[in-house]
C-alpha positions as CSV (number, residue, x, y, z in Angstrom):
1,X,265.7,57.6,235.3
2,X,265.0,61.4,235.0
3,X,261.6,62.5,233.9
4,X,261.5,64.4,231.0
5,X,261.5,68.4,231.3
6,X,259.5,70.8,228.9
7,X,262.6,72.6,228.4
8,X,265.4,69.7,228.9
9,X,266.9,68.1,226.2
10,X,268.1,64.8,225.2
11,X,271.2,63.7,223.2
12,X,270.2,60.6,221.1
13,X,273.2,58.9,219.9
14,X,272.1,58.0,216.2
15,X,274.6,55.7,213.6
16,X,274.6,56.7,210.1
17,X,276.7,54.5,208.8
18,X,276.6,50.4,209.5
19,X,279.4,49.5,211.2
20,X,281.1,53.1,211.6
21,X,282.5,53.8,215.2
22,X,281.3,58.0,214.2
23,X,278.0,58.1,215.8
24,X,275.8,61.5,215.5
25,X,274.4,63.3,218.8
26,X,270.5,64.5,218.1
27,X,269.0,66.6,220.9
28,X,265.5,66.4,221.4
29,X,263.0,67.9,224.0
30,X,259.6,68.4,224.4
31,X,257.6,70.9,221.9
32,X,254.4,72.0,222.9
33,X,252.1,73.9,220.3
34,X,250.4,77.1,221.2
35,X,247.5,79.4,220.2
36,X,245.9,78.4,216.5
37,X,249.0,75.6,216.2
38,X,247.7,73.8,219.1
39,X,244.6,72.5,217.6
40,X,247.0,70.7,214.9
41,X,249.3,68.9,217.1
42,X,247.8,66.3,219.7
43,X,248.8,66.9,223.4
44,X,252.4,65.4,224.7
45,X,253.1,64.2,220.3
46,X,255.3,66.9,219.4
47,X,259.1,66.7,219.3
48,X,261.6,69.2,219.0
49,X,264.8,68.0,216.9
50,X,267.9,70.1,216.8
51,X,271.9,69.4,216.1
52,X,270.7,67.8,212.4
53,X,273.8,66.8,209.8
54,X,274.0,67.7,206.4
55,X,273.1,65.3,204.3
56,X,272.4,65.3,200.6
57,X,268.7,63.8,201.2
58,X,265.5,65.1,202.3
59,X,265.5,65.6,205.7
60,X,261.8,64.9,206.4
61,X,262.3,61.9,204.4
62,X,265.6,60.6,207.1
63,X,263.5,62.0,209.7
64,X,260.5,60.3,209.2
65,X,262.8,56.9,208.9
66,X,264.8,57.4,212.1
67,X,261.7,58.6,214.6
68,X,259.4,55.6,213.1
69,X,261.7,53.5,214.8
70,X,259.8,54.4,217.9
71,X,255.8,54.6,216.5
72,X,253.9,56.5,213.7
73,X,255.1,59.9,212.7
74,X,252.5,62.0,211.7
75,X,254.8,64.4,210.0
76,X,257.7,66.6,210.6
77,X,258.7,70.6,210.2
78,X,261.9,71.2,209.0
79,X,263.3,74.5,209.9
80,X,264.9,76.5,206.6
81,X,268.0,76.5,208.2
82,X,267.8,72.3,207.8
83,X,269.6,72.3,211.2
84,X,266.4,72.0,213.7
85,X,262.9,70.3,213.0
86,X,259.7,69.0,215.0
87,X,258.7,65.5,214.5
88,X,254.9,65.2,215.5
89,X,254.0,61.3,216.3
90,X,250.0,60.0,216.4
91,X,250.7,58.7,219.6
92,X,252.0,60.5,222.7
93,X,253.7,56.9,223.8
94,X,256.1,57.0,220.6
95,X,257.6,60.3,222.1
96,X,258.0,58.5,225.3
97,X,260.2,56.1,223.9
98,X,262.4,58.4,222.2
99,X,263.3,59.9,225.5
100,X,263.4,57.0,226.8
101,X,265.8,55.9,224.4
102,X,267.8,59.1,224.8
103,X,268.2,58.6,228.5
104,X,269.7,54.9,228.5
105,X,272.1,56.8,225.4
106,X,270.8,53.7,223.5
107,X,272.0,53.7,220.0
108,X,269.8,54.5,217.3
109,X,271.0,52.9,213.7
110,X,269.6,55.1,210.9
111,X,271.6,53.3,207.1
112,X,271.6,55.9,204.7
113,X,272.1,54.8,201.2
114,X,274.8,57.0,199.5
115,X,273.6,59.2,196.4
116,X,275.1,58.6,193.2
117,X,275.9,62.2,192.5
118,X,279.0,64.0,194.3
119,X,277.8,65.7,197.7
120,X,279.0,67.0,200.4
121,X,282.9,68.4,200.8
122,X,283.7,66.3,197.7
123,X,280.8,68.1,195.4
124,X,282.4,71.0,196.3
125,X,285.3,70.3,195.4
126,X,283.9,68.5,192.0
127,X,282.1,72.0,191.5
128,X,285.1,74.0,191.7
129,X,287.1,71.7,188.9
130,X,284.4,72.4,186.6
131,X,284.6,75.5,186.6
132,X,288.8,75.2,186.0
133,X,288.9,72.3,183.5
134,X,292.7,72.8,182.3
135,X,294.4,74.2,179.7
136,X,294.1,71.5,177.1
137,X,290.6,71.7,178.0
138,X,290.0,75.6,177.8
139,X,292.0,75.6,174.6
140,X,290.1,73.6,172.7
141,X,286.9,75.2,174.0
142,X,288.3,78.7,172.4
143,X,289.6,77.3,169.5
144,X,286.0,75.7,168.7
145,X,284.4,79.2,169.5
146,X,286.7,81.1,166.9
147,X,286.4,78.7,164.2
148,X,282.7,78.6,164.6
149,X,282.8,82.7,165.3
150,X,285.0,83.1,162.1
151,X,283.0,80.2,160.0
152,X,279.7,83.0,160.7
153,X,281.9,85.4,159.5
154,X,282.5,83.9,156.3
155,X,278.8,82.8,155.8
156,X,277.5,86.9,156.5
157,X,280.5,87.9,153.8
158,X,279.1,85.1,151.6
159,X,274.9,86.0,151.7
160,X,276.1,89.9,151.3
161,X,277.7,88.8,148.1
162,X,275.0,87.1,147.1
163,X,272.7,89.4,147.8
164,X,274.4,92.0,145.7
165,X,274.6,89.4,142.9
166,X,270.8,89.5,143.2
167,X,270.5,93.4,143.3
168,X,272.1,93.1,139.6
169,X,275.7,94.0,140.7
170,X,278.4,92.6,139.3
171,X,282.0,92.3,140.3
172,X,284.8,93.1,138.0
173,X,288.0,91.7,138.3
174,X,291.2,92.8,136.7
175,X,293.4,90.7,134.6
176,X,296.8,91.6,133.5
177,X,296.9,92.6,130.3
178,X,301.0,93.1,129.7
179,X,302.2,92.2,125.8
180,X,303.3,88.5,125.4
181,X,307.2,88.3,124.4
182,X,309.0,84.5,123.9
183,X,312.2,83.8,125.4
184,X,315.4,82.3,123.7
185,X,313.7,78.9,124.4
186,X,310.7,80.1,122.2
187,X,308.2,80.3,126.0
188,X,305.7,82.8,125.8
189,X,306.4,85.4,128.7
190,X,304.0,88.1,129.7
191,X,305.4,91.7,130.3
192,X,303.8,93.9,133.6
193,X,304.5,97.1,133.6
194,X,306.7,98.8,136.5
195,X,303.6,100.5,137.9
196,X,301.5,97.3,138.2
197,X,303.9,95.0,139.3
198,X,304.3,98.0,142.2
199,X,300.5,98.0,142.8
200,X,300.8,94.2,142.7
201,X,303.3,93.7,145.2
202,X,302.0,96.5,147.7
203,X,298.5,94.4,147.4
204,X,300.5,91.2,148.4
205,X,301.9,93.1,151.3
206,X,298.4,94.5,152.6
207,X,297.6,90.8,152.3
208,X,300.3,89.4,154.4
209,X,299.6,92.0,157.2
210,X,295.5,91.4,157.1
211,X,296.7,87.2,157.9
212,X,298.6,88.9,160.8
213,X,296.4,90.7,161.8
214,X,293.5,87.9,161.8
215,X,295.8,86.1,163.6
216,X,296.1,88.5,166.4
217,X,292.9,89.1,166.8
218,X,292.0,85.2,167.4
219,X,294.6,85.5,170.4
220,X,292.9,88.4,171.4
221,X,289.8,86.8,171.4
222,X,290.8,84.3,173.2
223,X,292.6,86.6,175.9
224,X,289.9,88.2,176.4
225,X,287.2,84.8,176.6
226,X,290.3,83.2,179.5
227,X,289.6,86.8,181.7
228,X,286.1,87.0,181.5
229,X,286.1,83.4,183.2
230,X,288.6,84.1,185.4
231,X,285.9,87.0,186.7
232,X,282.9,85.1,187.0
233,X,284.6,82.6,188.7
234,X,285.9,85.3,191.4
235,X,282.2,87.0,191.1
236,X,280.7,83.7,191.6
237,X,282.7,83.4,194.3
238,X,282.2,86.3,196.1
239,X,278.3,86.3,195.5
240,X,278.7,82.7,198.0
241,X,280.7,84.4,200.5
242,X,278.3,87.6,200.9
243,X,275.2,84.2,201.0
244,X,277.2,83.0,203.6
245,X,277.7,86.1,205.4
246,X,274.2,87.0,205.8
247,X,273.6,83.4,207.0
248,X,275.9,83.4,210.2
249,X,273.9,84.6,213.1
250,X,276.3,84.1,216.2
251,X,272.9,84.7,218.5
């Protein structure tokens, strides 16, 4: 058996799921503390830990479990980029196993219990169907928002009334006032004249177009509420790519 190396690593096969044939290479080498850092890690206790998986837990947590299977861990340093740590034991004889195990390419069981929540490739993909939940879906969403946006519009015209009404105001309507004739059946008929029934009939007309037009604008409304999600899904999307981009070192 090889003698362990400062600067050599160690793949340690590790099994993260019982009675899965994947099994997870973790390299490991020797770390030893310098300078001010020195004084906080005991001689030949330090492990470095690179090649990590992602996984929806905390790392120190797993970490902690799988490295106790060979002594005390005193605690460990994850790096930010969750893909490299150092596990520091309180003995230097627990490191020696863990290379030890590493050489003979024992196999190290580490059970993870799954998280309830979606994680992984399938929370993304989870993520991404919220944000597109269907036609039905996005049409009744709308609908709510103008009924609710026109139901506040209808409350304002209301408390502007009413505050007029309080002001002293008052409203006059006009009533027709035409002679009353009877028929040959003896009904009473009431007589417009030409000019009202003309200023009556271009008021049901201004009517009928105001509808349309209320109508339009719901449509519009709801146009415009369908492309404003379209772009912040695209923004949303972009903003993770530049994330990513800055990320990815390739040294």
């Amino acid at each position: 058996m090889a003698t362990e190396g400062k600067d050599t690593f160690y793949a340690l096969p590790v099994q993260l799921t019982q009675g899965s044939s994947l099994v997870r290479h973790l390299y490991i080498k020797e770390y030893s503390s310098s300078g001010e850092e020195h004084a906080t890690i005991s001689k030949n206790c330090g492990l470095f830990v690179t090649g990590l998986p992602f996984l929806a837990h905390d790392m120190s947590e797993v970490l902690t479990d799988l490295f106790g299977a060979f002594g005390a861990v005193e605690r460990v340093a994850v790096h930010p980029s969750q893909t490299s740590a150092i596990v520091v034991f309180t003995e230097a004889s627990s490191r020696k196993k863990a290379f030890k195990t590493a050489q003979s390419a024992k196999l190290v069981q580490l059970i993870i219990a799954e998280p309830e929540d979606h994680h992984g490739l399938k929370g993304h993909v989870e993520a991404h169907k919220a944000l597109f939940p269907g036609n039905d879906v996005l049409r009744s969403q709308l609908d709510k928002w103008t009924e609710d946006f026109e139901a506040e519009e209808d409350r304002r015209k209301r408390e502007a009334a009413a505050a007029l009404a309080e002001e002293g105001w008052t409203v006059v309507k006009r009533r027709g006032g035409g002679k009353k004739v009877s028929d040959g059946a003896g009904a009473a008929v009431g007589s417009v004249a030409p000019a009202a029934a003309q200023a009556i009939a271009a008021s049901r007309k201004e009517q009928k177009v105001v509808d349309f037009y209320r109508f339009q604008q719901r449509d519009k409304r709801r146009n415009e509420l369908v492309d404003l999600r379209r772009k912040f899904a695209e923004d949303k999307q972009r903003i993770a790519e530049l994330k990513a981009a800055r990320k990815f070192k390739p040294y």
